[in-house]
PyMOL Python script that loads the backbone (N, CA, C, O; Angstrom):
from pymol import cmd

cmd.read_pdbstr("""\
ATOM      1  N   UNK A   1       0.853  -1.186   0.000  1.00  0.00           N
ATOM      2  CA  UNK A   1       0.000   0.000   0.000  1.00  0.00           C
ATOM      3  C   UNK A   1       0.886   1.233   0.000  1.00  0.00           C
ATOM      4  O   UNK A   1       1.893   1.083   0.693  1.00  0.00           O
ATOM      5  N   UNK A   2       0.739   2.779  -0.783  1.00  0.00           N
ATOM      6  CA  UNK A   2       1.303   3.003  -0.886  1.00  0.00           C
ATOM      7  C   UNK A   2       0.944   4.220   0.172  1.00  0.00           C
ATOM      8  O   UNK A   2      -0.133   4.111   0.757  1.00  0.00           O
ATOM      9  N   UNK A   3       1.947   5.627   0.524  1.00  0.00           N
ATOM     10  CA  UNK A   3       1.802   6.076   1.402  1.00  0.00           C
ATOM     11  C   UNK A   3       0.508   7.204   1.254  1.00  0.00           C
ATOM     12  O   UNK A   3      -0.268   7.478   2.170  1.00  0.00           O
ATOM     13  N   UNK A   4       0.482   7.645   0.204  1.00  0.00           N
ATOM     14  CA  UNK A   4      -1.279   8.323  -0.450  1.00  0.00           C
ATOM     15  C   UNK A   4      -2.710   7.203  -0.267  1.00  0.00           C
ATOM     16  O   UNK A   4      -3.869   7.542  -0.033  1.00  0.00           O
ATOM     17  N   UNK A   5      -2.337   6.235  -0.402  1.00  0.00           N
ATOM     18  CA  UNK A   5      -3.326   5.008  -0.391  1.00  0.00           C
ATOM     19  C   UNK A   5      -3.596   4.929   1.467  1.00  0.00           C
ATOM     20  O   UNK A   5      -4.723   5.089   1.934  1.00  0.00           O
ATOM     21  N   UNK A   6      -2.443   4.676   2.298  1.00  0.00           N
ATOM     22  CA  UNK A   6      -2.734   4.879   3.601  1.00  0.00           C
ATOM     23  C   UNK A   6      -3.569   5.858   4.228  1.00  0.00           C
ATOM     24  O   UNK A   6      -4.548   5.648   4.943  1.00  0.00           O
ATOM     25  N   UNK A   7      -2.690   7.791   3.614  1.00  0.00           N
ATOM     26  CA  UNK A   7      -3.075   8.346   4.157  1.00  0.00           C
ATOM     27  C   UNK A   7      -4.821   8.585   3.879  1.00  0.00           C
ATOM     28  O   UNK A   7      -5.663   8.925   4.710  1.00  0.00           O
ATOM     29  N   UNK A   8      -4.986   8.310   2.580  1.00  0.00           N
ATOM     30  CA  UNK A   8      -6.490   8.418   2.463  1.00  0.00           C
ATOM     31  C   UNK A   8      -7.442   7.506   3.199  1.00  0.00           C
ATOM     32  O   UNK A   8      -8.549   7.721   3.694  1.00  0.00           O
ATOM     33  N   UNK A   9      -6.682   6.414   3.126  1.00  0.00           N
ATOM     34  CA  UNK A   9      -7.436   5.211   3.646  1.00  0.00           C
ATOM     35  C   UNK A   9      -8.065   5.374   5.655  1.00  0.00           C
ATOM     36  O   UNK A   9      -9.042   4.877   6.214  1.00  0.00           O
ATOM     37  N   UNK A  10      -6.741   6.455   6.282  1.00  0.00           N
ATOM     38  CA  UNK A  10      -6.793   6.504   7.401  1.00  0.00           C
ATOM     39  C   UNK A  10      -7.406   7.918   7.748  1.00  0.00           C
ATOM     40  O   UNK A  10      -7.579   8.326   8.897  1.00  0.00           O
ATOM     41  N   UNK A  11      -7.773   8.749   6.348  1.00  0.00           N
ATOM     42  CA  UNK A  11      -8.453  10.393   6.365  1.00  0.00           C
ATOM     43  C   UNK A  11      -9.885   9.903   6.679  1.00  0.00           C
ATOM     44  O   UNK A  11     -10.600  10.235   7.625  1.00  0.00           O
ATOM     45  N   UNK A  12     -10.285   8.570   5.128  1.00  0.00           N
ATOM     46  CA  UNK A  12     -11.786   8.207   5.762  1.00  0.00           C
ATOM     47  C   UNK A  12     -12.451   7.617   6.897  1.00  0.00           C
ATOM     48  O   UNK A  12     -13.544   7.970   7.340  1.00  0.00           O
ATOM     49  N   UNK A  13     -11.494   6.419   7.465  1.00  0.00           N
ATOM     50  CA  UNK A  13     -11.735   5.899   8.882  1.00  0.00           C
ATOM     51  C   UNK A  13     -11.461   6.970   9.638  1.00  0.00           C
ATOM     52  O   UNK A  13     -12.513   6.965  10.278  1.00  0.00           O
ATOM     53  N   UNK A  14     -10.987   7.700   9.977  1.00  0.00           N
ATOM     54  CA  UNK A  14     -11.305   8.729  10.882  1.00  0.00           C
ATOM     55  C   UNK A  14     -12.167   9.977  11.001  1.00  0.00           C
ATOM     56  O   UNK A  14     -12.278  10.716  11.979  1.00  0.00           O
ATOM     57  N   UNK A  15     -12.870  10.079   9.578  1.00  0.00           N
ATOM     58  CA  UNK A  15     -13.921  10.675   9.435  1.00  0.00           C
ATOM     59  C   UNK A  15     -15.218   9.901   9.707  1.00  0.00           C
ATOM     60  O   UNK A  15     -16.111  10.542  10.260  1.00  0.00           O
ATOM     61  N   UNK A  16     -15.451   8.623   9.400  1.00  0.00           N
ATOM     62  CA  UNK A  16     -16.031   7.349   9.751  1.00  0.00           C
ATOM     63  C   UNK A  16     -16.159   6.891  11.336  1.00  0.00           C
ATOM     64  O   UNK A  16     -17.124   6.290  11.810  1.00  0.00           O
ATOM     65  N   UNK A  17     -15.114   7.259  11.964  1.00  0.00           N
ATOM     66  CA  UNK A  17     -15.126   7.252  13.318  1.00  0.00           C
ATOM     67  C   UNK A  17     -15.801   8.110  14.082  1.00  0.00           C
ATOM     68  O   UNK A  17     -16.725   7.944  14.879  1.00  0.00           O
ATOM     69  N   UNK A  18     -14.935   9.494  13.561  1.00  0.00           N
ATOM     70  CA  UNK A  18     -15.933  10.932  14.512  1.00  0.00           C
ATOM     71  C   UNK A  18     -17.256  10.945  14.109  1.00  0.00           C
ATOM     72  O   UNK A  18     -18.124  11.196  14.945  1.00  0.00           O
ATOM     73  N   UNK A  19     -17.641  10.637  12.573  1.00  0.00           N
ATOM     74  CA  UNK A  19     -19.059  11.370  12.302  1.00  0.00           C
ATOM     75  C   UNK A  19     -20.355   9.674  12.884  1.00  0.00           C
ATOM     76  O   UNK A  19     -21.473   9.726  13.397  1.00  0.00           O
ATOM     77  N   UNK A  20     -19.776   8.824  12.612  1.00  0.00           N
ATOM     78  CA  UNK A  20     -20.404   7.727  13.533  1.00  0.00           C
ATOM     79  C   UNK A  20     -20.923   7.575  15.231  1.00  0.00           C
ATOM     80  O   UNK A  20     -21.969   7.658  15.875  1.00  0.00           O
ATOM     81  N   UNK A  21     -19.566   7.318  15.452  1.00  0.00           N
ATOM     82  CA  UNK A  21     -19.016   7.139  16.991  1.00  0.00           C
ATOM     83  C   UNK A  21     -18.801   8.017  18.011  1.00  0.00           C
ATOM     84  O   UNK A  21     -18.768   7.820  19.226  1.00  0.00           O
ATOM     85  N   UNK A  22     -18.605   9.388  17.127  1.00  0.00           N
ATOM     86  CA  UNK A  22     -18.598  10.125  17.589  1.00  0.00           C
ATOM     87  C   UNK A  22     -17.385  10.850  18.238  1.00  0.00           C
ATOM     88  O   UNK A  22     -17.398  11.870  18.928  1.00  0.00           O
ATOM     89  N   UNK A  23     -15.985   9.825  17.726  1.00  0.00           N
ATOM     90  CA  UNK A  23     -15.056   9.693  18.423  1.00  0.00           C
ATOM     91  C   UNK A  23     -13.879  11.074  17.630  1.00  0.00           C
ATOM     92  O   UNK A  23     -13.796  11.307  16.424  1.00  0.00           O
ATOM     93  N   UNK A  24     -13.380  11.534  18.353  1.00  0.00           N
ATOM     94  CA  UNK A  24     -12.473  12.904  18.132  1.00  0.00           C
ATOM     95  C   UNK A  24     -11.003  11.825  17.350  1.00  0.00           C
ATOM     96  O   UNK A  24     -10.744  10.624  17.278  1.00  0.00           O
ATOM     97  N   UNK A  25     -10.528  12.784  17.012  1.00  0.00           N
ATOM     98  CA  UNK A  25      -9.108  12.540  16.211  1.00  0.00           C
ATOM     99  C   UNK A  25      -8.281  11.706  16.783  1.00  0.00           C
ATOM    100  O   UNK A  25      -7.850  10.671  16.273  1.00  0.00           O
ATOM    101  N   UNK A  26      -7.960  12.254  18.181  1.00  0.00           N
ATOM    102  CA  UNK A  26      -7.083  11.163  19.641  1.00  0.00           C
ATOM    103  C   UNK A  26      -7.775  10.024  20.043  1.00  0.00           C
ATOM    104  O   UNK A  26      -7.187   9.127  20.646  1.00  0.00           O
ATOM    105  N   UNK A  27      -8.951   9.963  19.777  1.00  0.00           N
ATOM    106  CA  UNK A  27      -9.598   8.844  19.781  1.00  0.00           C
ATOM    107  C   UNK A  27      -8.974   7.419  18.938  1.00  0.00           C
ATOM    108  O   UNK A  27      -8.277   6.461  19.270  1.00  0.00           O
ATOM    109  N   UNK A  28      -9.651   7.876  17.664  1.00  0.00           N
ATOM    110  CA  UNK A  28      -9.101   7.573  16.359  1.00  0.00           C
ATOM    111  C   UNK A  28      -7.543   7.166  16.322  1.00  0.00           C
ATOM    112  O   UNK A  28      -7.092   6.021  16.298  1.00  0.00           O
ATOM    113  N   UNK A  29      -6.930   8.211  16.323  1.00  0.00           N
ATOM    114  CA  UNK A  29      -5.589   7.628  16.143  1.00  0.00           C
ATOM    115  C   UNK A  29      -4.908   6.484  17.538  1.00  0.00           C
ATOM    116  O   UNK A  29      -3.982   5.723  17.256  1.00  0.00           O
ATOM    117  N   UNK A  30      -5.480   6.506  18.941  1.00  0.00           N
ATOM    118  CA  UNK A  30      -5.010   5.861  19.930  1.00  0.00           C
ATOM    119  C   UNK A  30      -5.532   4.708  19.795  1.00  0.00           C
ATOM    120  O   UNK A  30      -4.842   3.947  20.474  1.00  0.00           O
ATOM    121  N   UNK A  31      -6.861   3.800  19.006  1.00  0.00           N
ATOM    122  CA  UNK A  31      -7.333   3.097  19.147  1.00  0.00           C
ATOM    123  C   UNK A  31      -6.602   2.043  18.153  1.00  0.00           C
ATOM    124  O   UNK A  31      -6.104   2.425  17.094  1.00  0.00           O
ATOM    125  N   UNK A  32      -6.573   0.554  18.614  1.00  0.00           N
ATOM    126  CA  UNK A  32      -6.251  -0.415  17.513  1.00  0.00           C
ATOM    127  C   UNK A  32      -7.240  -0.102  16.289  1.00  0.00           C
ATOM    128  O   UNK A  32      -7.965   0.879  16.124  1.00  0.00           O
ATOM    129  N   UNK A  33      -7.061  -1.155  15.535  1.00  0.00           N
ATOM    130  CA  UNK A  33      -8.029  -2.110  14.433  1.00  0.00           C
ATOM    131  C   UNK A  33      -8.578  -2.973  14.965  1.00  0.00           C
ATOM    132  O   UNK A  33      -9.642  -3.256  14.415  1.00  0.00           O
ATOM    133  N   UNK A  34      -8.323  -3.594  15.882  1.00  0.00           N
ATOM    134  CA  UNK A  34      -9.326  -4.059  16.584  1.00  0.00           C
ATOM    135  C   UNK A  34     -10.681  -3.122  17.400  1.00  0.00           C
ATOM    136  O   UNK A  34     -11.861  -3.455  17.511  1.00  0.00           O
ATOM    137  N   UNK A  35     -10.034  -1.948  17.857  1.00  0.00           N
ATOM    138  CA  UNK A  35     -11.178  -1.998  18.768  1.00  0.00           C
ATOM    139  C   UNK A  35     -11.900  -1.271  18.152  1.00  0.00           C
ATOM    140  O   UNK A  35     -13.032  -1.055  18.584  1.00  0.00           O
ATOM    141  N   UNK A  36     -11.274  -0.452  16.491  1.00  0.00           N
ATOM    142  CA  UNK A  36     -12.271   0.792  15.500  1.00  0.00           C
ATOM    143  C   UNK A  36     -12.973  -0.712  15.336  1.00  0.00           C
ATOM    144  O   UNK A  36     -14.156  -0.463  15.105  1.00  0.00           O
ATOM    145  N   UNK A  37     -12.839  -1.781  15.345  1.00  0.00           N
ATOM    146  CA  UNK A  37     -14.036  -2.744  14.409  1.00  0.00           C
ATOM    147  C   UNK A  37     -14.916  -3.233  15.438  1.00  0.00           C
ATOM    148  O   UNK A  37     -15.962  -3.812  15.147  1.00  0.00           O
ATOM    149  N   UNK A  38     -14.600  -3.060  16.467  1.00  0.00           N
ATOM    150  CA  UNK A  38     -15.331  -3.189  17.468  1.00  0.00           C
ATOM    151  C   UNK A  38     -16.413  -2.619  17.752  1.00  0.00           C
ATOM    152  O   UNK A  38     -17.473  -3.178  18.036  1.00  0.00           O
ATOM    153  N   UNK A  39     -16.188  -1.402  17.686  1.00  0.00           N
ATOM    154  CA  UNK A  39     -16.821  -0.461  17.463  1.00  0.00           C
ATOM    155  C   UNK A  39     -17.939   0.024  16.595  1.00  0.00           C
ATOM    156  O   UNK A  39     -18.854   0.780  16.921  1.00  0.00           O
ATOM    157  N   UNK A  40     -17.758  -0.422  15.674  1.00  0.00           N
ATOM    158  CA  UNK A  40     -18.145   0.010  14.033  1.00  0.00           C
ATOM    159  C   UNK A  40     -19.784  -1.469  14.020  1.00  0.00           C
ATOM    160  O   UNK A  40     -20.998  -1.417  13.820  1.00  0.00           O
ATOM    161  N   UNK A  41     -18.523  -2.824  14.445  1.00  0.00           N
ATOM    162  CA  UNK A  41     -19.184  -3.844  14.472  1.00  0.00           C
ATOM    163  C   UNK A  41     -20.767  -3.483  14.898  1.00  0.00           C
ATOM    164  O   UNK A  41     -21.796  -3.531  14.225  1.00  0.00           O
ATOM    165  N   UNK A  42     -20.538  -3.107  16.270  1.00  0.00           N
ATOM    166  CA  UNK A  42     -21.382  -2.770  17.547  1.00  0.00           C
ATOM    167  C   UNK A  42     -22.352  -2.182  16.912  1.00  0.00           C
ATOM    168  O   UNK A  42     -23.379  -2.831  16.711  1.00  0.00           O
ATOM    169  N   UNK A  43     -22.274  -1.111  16.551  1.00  0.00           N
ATOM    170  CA  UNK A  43     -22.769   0.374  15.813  1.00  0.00           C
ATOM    171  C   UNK A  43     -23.795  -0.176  14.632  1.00  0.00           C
ATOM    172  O   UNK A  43     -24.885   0.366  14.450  1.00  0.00           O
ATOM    173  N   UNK A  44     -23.338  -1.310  13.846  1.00  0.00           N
ATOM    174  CA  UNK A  44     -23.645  -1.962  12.536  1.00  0.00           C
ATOM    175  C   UNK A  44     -25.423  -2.706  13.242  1.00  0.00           C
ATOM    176  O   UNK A  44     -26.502  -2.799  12.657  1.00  0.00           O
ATOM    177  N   UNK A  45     -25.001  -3.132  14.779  1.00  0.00           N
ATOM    178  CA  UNK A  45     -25.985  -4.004  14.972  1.00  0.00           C
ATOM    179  C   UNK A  45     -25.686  -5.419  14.609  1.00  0.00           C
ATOM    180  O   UNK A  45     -24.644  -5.782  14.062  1.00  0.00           O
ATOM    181  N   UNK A  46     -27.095  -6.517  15.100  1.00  0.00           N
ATOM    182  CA  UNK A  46     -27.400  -7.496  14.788  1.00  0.00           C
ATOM    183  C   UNK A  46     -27.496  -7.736  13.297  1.00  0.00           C
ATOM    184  O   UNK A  46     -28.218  -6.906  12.744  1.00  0.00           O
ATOM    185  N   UNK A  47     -27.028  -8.537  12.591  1.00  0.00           N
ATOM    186  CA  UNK A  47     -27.382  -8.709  11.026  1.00  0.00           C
ATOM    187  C   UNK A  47     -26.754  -8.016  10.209  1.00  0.00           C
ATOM    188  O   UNK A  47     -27.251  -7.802   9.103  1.00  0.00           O
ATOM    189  N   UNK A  48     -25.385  -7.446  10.594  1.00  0.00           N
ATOM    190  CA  UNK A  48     -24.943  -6.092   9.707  1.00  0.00           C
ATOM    191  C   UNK A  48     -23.982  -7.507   9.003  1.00  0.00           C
ATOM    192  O   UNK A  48     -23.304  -8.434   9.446  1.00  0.00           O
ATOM    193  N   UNK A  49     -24.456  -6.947   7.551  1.00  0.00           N
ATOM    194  CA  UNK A  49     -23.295  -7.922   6.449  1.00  0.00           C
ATOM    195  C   UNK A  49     -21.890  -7.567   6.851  1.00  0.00           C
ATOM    196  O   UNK A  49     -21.444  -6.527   7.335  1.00  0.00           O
ATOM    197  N   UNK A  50     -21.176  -8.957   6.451  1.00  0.00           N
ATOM    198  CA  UNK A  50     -19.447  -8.483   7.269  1.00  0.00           C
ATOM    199  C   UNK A  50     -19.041  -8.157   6.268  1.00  0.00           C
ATOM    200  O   UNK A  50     -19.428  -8.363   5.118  1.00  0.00           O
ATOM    201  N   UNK A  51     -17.954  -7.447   6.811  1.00  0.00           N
ATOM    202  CA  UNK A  51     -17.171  -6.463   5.359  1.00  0.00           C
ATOM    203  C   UNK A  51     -16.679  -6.956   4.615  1.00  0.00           C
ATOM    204  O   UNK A  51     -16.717  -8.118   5.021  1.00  0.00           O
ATOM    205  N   UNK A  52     -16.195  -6.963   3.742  1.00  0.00           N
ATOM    206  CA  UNK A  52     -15.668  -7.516   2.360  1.00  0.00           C
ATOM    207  C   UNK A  52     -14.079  -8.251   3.176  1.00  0.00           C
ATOM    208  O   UNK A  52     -13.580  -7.558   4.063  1.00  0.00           O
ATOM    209  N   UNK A  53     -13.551  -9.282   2.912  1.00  0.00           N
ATOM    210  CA  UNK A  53     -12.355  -9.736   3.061  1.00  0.00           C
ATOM    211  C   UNK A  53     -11.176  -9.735   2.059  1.00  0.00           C
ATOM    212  O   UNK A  53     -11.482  -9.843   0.872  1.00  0.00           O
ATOM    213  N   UNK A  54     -10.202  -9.653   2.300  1.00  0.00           N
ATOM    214  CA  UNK A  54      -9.225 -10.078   0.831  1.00  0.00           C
ATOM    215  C   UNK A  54      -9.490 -10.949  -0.151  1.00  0.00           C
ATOM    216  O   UNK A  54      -9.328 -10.640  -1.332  1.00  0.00           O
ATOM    217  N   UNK A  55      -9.914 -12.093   0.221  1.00  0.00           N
ATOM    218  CA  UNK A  55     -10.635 -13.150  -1.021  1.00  0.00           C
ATOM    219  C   UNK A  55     -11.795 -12.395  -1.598  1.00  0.00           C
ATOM    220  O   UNK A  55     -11.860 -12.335  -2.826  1.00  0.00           O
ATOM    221  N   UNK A  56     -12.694 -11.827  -0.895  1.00  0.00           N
ATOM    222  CA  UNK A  56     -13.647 -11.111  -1.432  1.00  0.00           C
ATOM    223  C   UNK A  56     -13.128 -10.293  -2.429  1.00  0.00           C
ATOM    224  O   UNK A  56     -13.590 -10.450  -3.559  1.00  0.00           O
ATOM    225  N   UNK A  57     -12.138  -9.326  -2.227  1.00  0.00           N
ATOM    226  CA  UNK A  57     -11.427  -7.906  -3.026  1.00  0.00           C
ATOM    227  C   UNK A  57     -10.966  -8.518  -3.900  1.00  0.00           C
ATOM    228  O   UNK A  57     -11.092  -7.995  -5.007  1.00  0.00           O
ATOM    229  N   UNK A  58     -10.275  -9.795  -3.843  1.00  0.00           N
ATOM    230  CA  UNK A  58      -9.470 -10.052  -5.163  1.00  0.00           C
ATOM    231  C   UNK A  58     -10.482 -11.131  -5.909  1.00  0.00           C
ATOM    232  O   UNK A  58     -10.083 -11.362  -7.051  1.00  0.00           O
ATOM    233  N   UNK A  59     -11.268 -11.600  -5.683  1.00  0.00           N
ATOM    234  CA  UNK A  59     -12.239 -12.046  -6.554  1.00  0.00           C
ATOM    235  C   UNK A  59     -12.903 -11.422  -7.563  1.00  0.00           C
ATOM    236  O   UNK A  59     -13.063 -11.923  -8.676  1.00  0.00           O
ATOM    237  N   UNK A  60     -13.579  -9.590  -6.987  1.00  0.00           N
ATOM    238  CA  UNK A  60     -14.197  -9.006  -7.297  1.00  0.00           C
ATOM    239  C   UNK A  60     -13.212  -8.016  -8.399  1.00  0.00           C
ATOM    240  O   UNK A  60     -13.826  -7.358  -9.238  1.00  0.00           O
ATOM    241  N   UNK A  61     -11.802  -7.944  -8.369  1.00  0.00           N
ATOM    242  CA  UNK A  61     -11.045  -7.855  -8.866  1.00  0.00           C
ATOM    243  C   UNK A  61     -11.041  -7.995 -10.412  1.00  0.00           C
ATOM    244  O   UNK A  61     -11.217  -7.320 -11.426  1.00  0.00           O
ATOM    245  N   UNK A  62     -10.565  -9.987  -9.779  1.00  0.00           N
ATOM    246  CA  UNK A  62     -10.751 -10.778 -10.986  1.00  0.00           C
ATOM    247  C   UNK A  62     -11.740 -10.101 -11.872  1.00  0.00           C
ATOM    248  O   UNK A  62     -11.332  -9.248 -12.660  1.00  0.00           O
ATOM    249  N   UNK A  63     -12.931 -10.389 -11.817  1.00  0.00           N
ATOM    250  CA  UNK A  63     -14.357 -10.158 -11.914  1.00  0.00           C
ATOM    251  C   UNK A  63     -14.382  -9.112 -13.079  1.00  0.00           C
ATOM    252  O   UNK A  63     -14.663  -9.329 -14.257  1.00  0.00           O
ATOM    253  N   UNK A  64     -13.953  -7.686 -12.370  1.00  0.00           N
ATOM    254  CA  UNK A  64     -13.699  -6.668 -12.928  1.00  0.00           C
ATOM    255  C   UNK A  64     -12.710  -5.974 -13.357  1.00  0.00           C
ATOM    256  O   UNK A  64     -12.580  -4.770 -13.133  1.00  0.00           O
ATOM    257  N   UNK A  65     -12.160  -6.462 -13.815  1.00  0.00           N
ATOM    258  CA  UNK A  65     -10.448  -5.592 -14.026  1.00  0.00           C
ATOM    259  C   UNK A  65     -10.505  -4.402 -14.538  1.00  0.00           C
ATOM    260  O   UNK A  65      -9.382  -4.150 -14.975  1.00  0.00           O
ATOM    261  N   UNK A  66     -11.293  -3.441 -14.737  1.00  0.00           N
ATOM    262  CA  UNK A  66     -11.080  -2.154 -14.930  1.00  0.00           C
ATOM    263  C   UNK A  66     -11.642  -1.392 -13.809  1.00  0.00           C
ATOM    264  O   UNK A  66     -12.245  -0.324 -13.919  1.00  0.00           O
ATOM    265  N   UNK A  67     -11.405  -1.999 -12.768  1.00  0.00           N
ATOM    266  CA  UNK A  67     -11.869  -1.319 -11.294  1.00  0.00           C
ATOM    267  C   UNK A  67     -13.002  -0.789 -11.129  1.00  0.00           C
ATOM    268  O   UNK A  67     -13.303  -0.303 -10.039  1.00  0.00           O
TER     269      UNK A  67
END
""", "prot")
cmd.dss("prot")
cmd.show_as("cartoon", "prot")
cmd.util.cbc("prot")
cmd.orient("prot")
């Protein structure tokens, strides 16, 4: 992953965090990956579809190769 790919990747989970959870920036950045999914999980409820996995991404990939 590259370091633009991170930083975006970690601009939206932390916008995803505060505007959800409610959780401030120090929040966000002090917390694992575990406990943002914890979180998120929680938030999702009973019955919330699980997120896409790597086999999932690179299937869908396959699938589509022009992204």
């Amino acid at each position: 992953m590259s370091d633009a790919t991170f930083a975006a990747s970690a601009a939206r989970l932390a916008g995803v965090a505060g505007a959800v959870a409610g959780w401030r920036p120090d929040d966000f950045w002090r917390a694992t990956p575990a406990e943002l999914a914890a979180v998120l999980t929680a938030l999702a409820g009973p019955g919330a579809a699980a997120p896409a996995c790597a086999d999932d991404l690179r299937r869908l990939l396959a699938e589509h190769p022009d992204g």
